[in-house]
Structure formats: C-alpha cells, structure tokens
C-alpha positions in Angstrom: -20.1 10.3 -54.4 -20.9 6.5 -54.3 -18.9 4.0 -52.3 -17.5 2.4 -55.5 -16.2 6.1 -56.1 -14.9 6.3 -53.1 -12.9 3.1 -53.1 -11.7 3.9 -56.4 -10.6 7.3 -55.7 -8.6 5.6 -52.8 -7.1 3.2 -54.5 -5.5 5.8 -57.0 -4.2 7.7 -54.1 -2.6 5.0 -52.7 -1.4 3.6 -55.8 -0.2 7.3 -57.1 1.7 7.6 -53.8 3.7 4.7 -54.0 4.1 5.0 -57.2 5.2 8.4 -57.2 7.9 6.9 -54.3 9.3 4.1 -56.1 9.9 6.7 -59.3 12.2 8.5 -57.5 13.6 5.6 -55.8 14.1 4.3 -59.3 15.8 7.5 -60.5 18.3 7.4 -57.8 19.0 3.8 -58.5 20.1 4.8 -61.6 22.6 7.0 -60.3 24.3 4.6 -58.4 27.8 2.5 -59.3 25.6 -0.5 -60.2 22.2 -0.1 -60.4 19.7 -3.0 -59.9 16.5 -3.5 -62.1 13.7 -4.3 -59.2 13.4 -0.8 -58.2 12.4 -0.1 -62.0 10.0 -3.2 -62.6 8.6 -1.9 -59.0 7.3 1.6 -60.7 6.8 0.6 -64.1 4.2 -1.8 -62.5 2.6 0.4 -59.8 2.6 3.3 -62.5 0.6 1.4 -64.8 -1.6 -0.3 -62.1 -2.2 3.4 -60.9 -3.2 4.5 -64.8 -5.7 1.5 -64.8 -7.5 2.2 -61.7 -7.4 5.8 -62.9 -9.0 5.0 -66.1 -11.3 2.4 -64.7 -15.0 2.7 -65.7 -16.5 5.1 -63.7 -20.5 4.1 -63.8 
C-alpha cells in the first residue's frame, strides 16, 4: 500500500467511527421528550464526509 492509501484508509476509519457514534447518539436523541437537531446535522455530515473519503479516487 502507498502512503496516500494509507492516509486514506485512516481517515475512513476515523470518520466511520464517529460517524457510526453520533448515529446512535442521533437515534437516541430522537427518543427523548424534546429532541434537539445538532446531534442529527452532526451524523448527516460525518456520514457523508465518511462516503466521500470512501469514494475518493484511489490512484
């Protein structure tokens, strides 16, 4: 593997794990009395930053 690789395979892990955390925390937001919206924007924005890394060119 290359070093650009290597960077972008750890940039997708670390994107995909706190993405992956701020889904749930999102879901349990939503069970609350009166749920906020930060929590969704939070992983709607870390989800698709971890798709575009994931999808970025791999030369």
């Amino acid at each position: 593997m290359s070093r650009k690789q290597l960077r972008n395979d750890s940039l997708v892990g670390f994107l995909g794990f706190f993405a992956a955390l701020s889904v749930i925390q999102a879901a349990i937001n939503v069970m609350r009395p009166e749920p906020e919206i930060w929590p969704a924007v939070l992983a709607l924005v870390l989800v698709v930053a971890t798709v575009l890394a994931w999808k970025a060119p791999r030369k």
